[in-house]
C-alpha positions as CSV (number, residue, x, y, z in Angstrom):
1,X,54.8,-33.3,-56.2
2,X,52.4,-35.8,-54.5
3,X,51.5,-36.0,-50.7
4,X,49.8,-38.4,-49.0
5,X,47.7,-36.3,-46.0
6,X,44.9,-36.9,-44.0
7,X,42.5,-34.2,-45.0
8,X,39.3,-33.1,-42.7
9,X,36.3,-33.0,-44.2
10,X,35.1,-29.0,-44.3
11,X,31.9,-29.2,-45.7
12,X,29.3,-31.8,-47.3
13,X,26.9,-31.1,-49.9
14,X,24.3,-33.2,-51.8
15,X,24.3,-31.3,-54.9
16,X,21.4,-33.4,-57.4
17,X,19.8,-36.2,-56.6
18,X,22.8,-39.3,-55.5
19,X,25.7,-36.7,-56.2
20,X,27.6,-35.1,-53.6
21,X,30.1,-32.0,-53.2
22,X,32.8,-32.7,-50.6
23,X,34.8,-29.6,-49.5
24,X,38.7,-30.9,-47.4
25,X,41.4,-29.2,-46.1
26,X,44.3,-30.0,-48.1
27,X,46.5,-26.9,-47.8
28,X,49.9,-28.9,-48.8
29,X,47.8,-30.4,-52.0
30,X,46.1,-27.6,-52.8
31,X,49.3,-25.8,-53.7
32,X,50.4,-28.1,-56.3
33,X,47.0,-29.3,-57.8
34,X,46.2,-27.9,-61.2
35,X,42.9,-27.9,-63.2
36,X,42.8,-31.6,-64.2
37,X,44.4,-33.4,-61.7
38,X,42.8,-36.1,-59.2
39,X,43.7,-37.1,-56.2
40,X,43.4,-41.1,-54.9
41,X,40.9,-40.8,-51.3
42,X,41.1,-44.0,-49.0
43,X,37.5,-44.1,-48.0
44,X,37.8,-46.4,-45.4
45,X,39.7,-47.1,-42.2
46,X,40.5,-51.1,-42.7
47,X,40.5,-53.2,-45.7
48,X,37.4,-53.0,-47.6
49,X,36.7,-51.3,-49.6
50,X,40.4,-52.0,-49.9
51,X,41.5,-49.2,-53.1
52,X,41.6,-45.9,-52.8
53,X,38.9,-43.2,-55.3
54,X,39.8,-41.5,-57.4
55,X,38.3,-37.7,-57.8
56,X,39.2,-34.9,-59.9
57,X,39.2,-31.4,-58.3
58,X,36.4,-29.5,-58.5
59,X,37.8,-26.0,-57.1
60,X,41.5,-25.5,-55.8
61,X,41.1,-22.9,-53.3
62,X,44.5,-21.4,-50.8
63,X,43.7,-23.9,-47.8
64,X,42.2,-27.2,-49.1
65,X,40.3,-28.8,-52.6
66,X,36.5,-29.8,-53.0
67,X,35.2,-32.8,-54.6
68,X,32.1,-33.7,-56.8
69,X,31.3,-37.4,-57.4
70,X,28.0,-39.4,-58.0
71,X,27.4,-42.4,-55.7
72,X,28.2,-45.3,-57.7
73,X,29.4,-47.9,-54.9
74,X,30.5,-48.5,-51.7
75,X,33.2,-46.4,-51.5
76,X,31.5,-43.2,-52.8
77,X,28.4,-44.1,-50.6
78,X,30.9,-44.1,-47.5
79,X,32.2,-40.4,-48.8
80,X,28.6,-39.4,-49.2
81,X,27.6,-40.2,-45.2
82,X,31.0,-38.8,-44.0
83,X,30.5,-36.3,-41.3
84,X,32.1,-32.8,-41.1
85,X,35.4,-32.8,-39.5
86,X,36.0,-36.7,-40.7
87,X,39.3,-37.3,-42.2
88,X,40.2,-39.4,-45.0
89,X,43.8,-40.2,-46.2
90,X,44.3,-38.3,-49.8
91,X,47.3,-38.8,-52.2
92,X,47.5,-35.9,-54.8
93,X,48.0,-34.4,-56.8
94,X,48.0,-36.5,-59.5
95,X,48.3,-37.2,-63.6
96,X,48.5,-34.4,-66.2
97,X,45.7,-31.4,-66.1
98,X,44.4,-29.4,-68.6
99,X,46.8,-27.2,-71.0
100,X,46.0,-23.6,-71.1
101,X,46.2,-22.0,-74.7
102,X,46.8,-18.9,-73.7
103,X,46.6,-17.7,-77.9
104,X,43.2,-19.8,-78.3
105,X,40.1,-17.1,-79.4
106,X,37.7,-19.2,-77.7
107,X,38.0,-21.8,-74.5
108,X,34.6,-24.1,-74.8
109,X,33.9,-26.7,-72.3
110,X,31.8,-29.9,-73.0
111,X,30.4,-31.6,-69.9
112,X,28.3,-34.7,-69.9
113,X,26.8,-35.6,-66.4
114,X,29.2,-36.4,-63.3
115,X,31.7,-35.2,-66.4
116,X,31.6,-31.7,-65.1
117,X,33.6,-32.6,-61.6
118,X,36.7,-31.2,-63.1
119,X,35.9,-27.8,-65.1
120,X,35.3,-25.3,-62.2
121,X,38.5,-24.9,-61.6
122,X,39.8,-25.4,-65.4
123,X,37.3,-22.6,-65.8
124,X,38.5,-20.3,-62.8
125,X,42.1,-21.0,-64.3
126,X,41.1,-19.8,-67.9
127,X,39.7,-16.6,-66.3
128,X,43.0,-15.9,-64.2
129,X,45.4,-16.9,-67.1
130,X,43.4,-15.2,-70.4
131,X,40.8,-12.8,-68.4
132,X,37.5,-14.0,-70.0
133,X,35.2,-16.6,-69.3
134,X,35.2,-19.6,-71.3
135,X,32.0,-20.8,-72.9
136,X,30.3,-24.3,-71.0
137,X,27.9,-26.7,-72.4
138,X,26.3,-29.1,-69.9
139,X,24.3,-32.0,-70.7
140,X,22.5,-34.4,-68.4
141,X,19.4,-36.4,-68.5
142,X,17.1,-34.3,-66.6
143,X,16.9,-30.8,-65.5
144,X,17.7,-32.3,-61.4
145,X,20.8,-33.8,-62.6
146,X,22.7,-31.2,-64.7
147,X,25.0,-29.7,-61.9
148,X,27.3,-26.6,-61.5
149,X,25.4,-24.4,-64.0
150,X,24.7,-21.6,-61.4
151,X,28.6,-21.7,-60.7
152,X,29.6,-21.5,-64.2
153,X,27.1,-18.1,-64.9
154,X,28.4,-16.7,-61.4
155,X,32.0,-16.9,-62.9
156,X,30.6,-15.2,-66.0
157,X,30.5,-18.0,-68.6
158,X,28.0,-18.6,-70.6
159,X,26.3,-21.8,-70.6
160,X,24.3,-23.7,-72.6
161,X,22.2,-26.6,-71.4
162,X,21.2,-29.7,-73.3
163,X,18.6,-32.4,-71.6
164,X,17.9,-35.8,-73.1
165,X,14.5,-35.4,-71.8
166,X,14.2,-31.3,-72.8
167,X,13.4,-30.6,-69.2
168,X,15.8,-27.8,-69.3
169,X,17.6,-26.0,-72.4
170,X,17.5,-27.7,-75.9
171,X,16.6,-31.4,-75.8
172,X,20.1,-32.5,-77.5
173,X,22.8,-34.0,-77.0
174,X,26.2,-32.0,-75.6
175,X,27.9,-32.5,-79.0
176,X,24.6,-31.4,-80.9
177,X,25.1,-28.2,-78.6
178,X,28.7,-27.6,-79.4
179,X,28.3,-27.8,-83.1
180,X,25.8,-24.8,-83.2
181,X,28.2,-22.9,-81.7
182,X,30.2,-23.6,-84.5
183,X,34.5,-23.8,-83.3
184,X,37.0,-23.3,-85.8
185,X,40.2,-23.7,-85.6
186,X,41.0,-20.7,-83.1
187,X,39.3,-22.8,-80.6
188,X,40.4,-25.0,-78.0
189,X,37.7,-27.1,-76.6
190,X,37.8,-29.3,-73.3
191,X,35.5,-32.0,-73.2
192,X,35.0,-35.0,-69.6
193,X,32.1,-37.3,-69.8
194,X,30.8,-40.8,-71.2
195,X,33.1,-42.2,-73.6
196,X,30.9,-42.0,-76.6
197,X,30.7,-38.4,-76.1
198,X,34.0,-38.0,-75.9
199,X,34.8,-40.0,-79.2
200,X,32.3,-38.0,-81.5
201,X,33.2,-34.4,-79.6
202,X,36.7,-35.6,-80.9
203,X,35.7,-36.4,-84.2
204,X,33.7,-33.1,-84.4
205,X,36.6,-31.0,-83.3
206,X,38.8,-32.5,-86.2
207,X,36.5,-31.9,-88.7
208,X,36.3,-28.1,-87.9
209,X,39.8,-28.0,-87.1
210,X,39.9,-27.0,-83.4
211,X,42.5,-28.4,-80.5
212,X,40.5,-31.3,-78.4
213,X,41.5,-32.1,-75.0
214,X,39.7,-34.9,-73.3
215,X,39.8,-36.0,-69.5
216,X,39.4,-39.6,-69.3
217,X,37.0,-41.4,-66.8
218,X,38.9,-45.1,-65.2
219,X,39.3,-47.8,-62.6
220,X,42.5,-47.2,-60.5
221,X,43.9,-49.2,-58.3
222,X,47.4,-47.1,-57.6
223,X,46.8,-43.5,-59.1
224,X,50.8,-43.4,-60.6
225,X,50.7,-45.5,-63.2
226,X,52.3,-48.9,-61.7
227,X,49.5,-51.3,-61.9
228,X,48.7,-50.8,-65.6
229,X,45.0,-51.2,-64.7
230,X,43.8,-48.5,-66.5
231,X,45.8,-48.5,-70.2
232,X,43.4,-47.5,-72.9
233,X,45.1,-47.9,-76.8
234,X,46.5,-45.0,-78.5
235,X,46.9,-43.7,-81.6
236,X,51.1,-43.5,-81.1
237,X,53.3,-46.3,-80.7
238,X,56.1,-45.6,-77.3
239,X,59.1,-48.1,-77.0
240,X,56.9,-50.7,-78.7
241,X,53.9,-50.1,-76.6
242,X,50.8,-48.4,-78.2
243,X,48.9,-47.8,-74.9
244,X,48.4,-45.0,-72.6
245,X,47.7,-44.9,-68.4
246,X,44.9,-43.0,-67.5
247,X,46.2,-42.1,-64.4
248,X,50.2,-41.2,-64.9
249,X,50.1,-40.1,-68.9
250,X,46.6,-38.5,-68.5
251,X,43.9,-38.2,-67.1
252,X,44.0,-35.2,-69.6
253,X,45.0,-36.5,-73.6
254,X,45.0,-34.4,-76.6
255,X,41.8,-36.0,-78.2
256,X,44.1,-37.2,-81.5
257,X,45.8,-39.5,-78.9
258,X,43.4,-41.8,-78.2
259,X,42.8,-44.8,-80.8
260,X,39.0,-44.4,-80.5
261,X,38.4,-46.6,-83.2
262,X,39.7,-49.3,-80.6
263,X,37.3,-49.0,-78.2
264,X,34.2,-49.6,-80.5
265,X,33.5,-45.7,-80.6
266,X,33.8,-45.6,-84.6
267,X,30.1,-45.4,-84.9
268,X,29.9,-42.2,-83.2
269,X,32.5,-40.4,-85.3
């Protein structure tokens, strides 16, 4: 069930360099979120910027949500000079979240940059509902922009790091990463990040066989699905229409859904 709340801001981070963590006190949206979801923030007091942000979740905690977003824009610039005890108007939660296969032999998370905002708390959610860690593998371009790698190893995952520049961990690329560790089909990987990625981490995970679920990056301009603004094509055809809405049928999509082909990501297969 959705609210719309005015939430006070708890706590504000800069995290890397132009990425922020934002910590609000959402108790009433905290109870329904799951790993996954977003939430729509109206960043701004009069008309402009006139749509609402979305964000993922970062952590669900008892009392309120936190935030992770790179500064992009105005609106995220106007989040990341917000002042503690500021409140912004927040609609959540929203979309589909992550499944949790419960019978899956290993849980592997691929994270590309800014990607990573919504797998602490898909990973805190994999420890409560199975009772071991998942495996992570973050990539970035540079050692000062990989992010939430300390939180990861504090919850006990084990994480593997992967730097176009081989600052940090194995100069590669995220997918490079997860073939090494070789999934099969008794594993369940959850993958967020530039679309590319996500097309040959799909590919990947159907050639070995494992279950692929993807969390899909997209403009918004209502968060529930009414202003069609963010359809991408789809493998499946639905009362004569073969597109999907980020925001209402995902942001979360088994990776087999999406028609990747269709958005000139063939090459990466």
């Amino acid at each position: 069930m959705p609210f719309i709340k005015n939430c006070r801001v708890l706590v504000r981070h800069e995290v890397a360099p132009g990425h922020y963590r934002l910590g609000l006190r959402a108790p009433e949206i905290a109870r329904e979120a799951k790993p996954g979801q977003f939430c729509m923030i109206q960043v701004a007091q009069g008309f402009h910027p006139f749509l609402r942000r979305p964000m993922s979740f970062e952590r669900i905690f008892a009392d309120g949500v936190s935030i992770l977003f790179k500064v992009e824009g105005e609106g995220t610039r106007i989040l990341a000079d917000c002042a503690p005890d500021q409140e912004f108007s927040v609609q959540g939660p929203l979309g589909r979240g992550f499944p949790l296969d419960m019978e899956a032999e290993r849980h592997i998370i691929v994270a590309g940059g800014i990607g990573v905002a919504p797998f602490p708390a898909l990973a805190e959610g994999i420890i409560r509902a199975c009772g071991r860690a998942p495996e992570v593998v973050l990539a970035a371009r540079s050692q000062d922009l990989l992010l939430c790698d300390k939180e990861f190893q504090q919850m006990g995952c084990a994480v593997h790091l992967a730097t176009d520049d081989g600052s940090v961990g194995d100069q590669a690329t995220a997918v490079e990463v997860l073939e090494r560790l070789a999934p099969a089909s008794g594993s369940c990987i959850y993958a967020c990040g530039p679309m590319r990625m996500l097309a040959a981490t799909a590919a990947l995970a159907e050639r070995l066989d494992a279950a692929c679920f993807v969390s899909l990056e997209a403009q918004m301009a209502c968060g529930d699905g009414a202003c069609l603004g963010c359809v991408v094509e789809s493998n499946f055809e639905n009362e004569g229409e073969q597109m999907v809405r980020v925001c209402a049928d995902g942001p979360v999509f088994d990776a087999k859904t999406i028609h990747w082909e269709a958005h000139n990501y063939a090459a990466d297969r």
